[in-house]
C-alpha positions as CSV (number, residue, x, y, z in Angstrom):
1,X,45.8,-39.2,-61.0
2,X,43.6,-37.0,-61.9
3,X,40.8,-38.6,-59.7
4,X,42.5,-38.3,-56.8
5,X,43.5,-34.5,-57.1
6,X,39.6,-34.0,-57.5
7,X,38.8,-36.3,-54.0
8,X,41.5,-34.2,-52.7
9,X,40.0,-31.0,-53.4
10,X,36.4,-32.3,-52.4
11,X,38.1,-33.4,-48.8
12,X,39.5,-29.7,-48.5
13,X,36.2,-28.0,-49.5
14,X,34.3,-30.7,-46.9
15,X,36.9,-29.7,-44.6
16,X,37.0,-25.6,-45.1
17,X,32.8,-26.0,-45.0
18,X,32.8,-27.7,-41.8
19,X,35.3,-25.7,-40.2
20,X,33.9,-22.1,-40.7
21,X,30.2,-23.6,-39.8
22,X,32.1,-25.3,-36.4
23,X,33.5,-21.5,-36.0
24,X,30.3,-19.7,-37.0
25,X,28.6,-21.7,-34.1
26,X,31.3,-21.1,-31.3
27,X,31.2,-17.8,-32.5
28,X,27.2,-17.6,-32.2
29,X,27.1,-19.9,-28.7
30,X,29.8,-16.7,-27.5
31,X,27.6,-13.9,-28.7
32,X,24.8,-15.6,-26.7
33,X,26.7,-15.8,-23.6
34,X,28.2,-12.7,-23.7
35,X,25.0,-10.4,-24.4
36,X,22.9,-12.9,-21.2
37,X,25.9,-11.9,-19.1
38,X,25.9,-8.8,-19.8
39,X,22.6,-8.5,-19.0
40,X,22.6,-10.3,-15.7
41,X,25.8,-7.5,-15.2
42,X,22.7,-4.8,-15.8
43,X,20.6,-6.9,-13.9
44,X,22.4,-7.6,-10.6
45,X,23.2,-3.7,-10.5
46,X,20.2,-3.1,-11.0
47,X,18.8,-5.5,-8.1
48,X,21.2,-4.5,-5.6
49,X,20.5,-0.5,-5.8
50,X,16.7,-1.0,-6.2
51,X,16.8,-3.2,-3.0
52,X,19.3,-1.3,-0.7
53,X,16.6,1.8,-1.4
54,X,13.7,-0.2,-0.1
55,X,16.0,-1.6,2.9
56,X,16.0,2.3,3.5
57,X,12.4,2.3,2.8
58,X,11.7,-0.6,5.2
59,X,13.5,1.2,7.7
60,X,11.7,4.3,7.4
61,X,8.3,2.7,7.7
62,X,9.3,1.1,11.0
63,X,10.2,4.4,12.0
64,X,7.2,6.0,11.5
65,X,5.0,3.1,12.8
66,X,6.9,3.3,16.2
67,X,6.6,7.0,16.2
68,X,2.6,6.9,15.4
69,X,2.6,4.8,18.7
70,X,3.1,8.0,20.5
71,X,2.1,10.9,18.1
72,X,0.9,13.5,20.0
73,X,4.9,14.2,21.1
74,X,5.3,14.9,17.1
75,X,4.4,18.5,16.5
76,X,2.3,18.3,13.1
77,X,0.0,15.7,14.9
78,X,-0.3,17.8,17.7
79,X,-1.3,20.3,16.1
80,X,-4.1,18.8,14.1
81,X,-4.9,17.3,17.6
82,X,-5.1,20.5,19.2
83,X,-7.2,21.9,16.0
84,X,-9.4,18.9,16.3
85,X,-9.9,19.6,20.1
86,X,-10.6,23.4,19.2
87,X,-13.5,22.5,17.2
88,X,-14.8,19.8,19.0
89,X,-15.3,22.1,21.8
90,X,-16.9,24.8,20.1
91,X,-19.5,22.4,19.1
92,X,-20.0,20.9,23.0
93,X,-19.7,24.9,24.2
94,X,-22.7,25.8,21.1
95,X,-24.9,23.0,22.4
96,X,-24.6,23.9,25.7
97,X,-22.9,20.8,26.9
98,X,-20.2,22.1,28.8
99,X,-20.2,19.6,31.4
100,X,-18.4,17.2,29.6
101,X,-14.9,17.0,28.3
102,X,-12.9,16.0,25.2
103,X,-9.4,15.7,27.1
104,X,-9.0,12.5,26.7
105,X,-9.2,12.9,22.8
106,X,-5.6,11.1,21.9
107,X,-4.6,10.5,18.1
108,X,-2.2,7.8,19.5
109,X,-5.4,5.4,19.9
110,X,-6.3,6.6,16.1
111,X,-3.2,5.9,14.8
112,X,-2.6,2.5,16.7
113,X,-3.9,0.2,14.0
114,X,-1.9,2.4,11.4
115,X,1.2,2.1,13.4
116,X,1.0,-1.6,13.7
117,X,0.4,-1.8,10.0
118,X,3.3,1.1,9.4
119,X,5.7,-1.7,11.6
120,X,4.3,-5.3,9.8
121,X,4.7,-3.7,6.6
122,X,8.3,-2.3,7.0
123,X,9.9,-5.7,8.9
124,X,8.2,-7.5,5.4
125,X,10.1,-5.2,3.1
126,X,13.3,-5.5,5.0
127,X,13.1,-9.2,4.9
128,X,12.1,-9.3,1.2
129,X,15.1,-6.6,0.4
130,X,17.7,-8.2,2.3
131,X,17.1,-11.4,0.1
132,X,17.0,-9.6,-3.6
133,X,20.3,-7.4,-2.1
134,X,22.2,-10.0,-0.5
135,X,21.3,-12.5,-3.7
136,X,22.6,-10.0,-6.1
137,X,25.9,-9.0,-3.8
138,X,27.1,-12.2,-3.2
139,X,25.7,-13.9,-6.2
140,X,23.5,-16.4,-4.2
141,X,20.9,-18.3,-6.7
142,X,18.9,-19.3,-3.7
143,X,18.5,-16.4,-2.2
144,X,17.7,-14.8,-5.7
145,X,15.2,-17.4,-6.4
146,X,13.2,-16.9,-2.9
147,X,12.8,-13.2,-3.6
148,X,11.5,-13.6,-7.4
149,X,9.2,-16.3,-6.3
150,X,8.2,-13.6,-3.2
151,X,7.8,-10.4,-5.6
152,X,6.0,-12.8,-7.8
153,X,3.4,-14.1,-5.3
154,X,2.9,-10.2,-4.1
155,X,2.2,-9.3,-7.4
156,X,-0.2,-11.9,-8.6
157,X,-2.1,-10.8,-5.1
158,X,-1.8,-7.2,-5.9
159,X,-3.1,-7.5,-9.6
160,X,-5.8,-9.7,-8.2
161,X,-6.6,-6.7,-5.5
162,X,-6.5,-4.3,-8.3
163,X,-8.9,-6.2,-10.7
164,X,-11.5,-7.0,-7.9
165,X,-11.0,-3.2,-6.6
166,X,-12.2,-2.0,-10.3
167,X,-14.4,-4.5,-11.6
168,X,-16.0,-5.9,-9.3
169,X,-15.7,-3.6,-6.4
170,X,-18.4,-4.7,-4.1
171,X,-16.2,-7.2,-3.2
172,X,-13.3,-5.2,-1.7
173,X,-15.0,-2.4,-0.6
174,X,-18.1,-4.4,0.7
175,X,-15.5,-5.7,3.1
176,X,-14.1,-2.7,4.0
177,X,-17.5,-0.8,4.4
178,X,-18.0,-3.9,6.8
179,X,-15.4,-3.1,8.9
180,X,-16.3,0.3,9.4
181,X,-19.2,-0.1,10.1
182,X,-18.5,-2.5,12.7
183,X,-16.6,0.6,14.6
184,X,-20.0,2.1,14.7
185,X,-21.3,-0.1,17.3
186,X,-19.4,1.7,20.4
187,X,-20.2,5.2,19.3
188,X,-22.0,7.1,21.4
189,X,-22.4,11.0,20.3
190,X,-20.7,14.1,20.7
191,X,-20.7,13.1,24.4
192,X,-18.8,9.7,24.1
193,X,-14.9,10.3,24.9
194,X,-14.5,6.3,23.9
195,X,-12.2,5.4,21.4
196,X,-14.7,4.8,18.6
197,X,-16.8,8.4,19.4
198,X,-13.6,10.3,19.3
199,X,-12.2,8.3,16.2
200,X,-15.6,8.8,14.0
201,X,-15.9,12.7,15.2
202,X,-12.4,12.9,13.6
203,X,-13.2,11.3,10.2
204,X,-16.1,13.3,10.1
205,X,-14.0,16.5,11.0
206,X,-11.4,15.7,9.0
207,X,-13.0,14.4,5.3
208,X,-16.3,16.3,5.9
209,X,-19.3,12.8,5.8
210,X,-21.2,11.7,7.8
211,X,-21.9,8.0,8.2
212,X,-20.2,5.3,6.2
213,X,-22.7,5.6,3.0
214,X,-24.7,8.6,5.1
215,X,-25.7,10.0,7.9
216,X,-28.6,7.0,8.0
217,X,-25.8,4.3,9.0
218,X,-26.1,6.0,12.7
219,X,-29.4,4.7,13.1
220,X,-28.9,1.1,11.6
221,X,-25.2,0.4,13.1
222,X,-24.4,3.1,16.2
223,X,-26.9,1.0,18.6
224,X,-25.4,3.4,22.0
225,X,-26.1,6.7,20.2
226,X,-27.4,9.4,22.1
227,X,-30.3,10.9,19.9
228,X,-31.4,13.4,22.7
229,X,-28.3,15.5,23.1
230,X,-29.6,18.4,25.0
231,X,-32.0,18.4,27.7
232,X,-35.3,20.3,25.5
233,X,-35.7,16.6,24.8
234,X,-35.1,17.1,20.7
235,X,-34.7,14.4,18.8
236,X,-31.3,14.7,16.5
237,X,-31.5,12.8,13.0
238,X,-27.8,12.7,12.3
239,X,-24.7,13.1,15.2
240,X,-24.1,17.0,15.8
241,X,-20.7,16.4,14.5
242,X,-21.9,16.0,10.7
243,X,-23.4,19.6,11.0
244,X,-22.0,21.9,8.0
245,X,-22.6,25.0,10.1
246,X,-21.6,25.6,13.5
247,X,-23.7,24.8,16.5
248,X,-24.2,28.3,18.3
249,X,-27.0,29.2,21.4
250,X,-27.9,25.6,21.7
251,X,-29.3,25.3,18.2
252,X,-29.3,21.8,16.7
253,X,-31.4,21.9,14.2
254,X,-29.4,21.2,11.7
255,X,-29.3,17.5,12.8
256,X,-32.8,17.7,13.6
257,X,-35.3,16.2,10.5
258,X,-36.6,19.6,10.4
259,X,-34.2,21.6,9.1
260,X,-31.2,18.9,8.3
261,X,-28.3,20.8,6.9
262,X,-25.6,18.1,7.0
263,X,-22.7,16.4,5.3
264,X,-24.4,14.3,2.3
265,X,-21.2,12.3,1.5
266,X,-20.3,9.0,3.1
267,X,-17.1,8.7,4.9
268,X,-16.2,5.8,3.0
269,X,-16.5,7.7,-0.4
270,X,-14.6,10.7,0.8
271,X,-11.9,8.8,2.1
272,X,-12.0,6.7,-1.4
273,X,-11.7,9.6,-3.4
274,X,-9.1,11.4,-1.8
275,X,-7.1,8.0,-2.2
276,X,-7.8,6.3,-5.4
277,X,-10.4,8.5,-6.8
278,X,-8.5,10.2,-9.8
279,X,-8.6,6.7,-12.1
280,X,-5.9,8.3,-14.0
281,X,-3.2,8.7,-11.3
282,X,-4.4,5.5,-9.9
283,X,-3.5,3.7,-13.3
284,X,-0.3,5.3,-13.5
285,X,0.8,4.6,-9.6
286,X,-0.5,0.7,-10.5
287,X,0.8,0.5,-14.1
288,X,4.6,1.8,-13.0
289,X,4.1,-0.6,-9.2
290,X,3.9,-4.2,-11.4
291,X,5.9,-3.1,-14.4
292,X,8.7,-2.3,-11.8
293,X,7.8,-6.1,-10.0
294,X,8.4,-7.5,-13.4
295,X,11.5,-6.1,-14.4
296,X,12.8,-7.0,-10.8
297,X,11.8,-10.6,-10.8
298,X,12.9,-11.2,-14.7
299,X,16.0,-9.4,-14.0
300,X,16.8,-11.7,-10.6
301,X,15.8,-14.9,-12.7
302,X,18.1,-14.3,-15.4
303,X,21.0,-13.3,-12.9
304,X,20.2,-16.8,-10.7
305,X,20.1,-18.7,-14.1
306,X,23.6,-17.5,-15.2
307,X,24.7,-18.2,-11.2
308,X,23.7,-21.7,-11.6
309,X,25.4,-21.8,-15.4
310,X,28.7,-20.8,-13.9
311,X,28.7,-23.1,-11.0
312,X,28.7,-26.1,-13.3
313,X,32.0,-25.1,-15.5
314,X,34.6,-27.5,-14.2
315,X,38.2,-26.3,-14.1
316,X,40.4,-27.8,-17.4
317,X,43.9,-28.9,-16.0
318,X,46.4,-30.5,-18.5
């Protein structure tokens, strides 16, 4: 008799252990569920409002490309047009060279590669928002998973960009210094009213360089460059344009080997620095740009993961 109370008891105990371990796990399992849905909750918000701002963004960009394809009816740009104009003819009026004409000058032809890139740029962010804010409304795993794998392809491309820029930059901006100096071939001198005249004279206005790494990228690069300006016959080291002083009573001897008194920093450089020269904002601006990719596409995997969870719960009848 007694032996059986005491099996009795043990079968309870067994029982009671089991039990509370059985509950202890559902309990666990629920926790678990709860806090990854609650985060995918966070997440899709968070998704949604981050992408419905860069569907604005997308918009905007678009905007502005289309408008850059006719700028000078936009006041600021005709303004530094007109200013750009202003100067441009005080140099021709200082050398004497009056007889020709910088009317033509047109920041629309400046801006035409910008624009294009303005209007590529936008239509890609649209595309890539309406995916990560349509996924996150509507709760669409395969939309969610397009854009994560699509912010993730950017941002390995950008980090790789950002490495090369920084250590080992001769790659990136070798390319770059390539290409401008490729737009040196069609420029001709203060009296060219071509495209690539015009375009350098305002780079060179505008940043205050001459040249691509100096003035001495003229002479290696600018094959249809007018070295004899004026009629004295004087032979002009660097375009009039990259003067520091202002060309008065047909004196141009600040371009002239003689007395060269001229911008000493490469376009290229100037432009660099005003862009990404301040390594510390730069870090910031790059730092914030991925950790914001990251958080996006761990956020949109985590919300796709608990779509896909969901889907497979079958309805209980009976």
């Amino acid at each position: 008799m007694q032996v059986s109370l005491n099996v009795r008891k043990l079968n309870m105990k067994f029982r009671n252990s089991v039990g509370y371990i059985l509950d202890l796990d559902i309990e666990s399992n629920d926790m678990s569920f709860i806090g990854e849905e609650s985060i995918a909750k966070a997440g899709r918000c968070v998704i949604v409002w981050l992408n419905s701002m860069f569907v604005v963004i997308g918009v905007v960009m678009v905007a502005i490309g289309v408008i850059l394809k006719s700028p000078s009816d936009v006041g600021f740009i005709k303004a530094a047009e007109n200013a750009i104009k202003i100067a441009l003819n005080a140099v021709l009026k200082g050398t004497y060279l009056t007889n020709y004409s910088i009317s033509s000058f047109n920041m629309s032809d400046l801006f035409s590669g910008i624009s294009t890139g303005m209007i590529v740029g936008g239509i890609l962010i649209l595309f890539l928002s309406f995916f990560g804010c349509c996924g996150g409304c509507f709760k669409m795993s395969k939309l969610l998973i397009v854009y994560s794998i699509s912010v993730g392809v950017f941002l390995v491309v950008e980090l790789i960009v950002v490495i090369l820029m920084y250590a080992a930059p001769s790659t990136i901006q070798g390319s770059i210094k390539d290409l401008f100096k490729r737009t040196m071939e069609d420029f001709r001198g203060i009296q060219g009213e071509n495209i690539a005249s015009l375009g350098w004279m305002f780079v060179i206005y505008e940043f205050e360089c001459c040249g691509v790494n100096s003035y001495k990228d003229f002479h290696n690069f600018a094959p249809q460059w007018n070295r004899y300006p004026i009629d004295n016959g004087t032979n002009i080291t660097a375009p009039i344009t990259c003067c520091k002083s202002l060309i008065t009573e047909g004196d141009i001897s600040c371009a002239t080997e003689k007395g060269l008194n001229i911008y000493e920093q490469g376009c290229f450089d100037a432009i660099w620095d005003k862009v990404l020269g301040k390594p510390l904002y730069a870090g910031l601006g790059f730092t914030s740009m991925f950790v914001f990719q990251a958080v996006l596409i761990i956020f949109s995997a985590i919300l796709s993961k608990t779509i896909t969870d969901d889907a497979r719960i079958e309805p209980i009848y009976g």
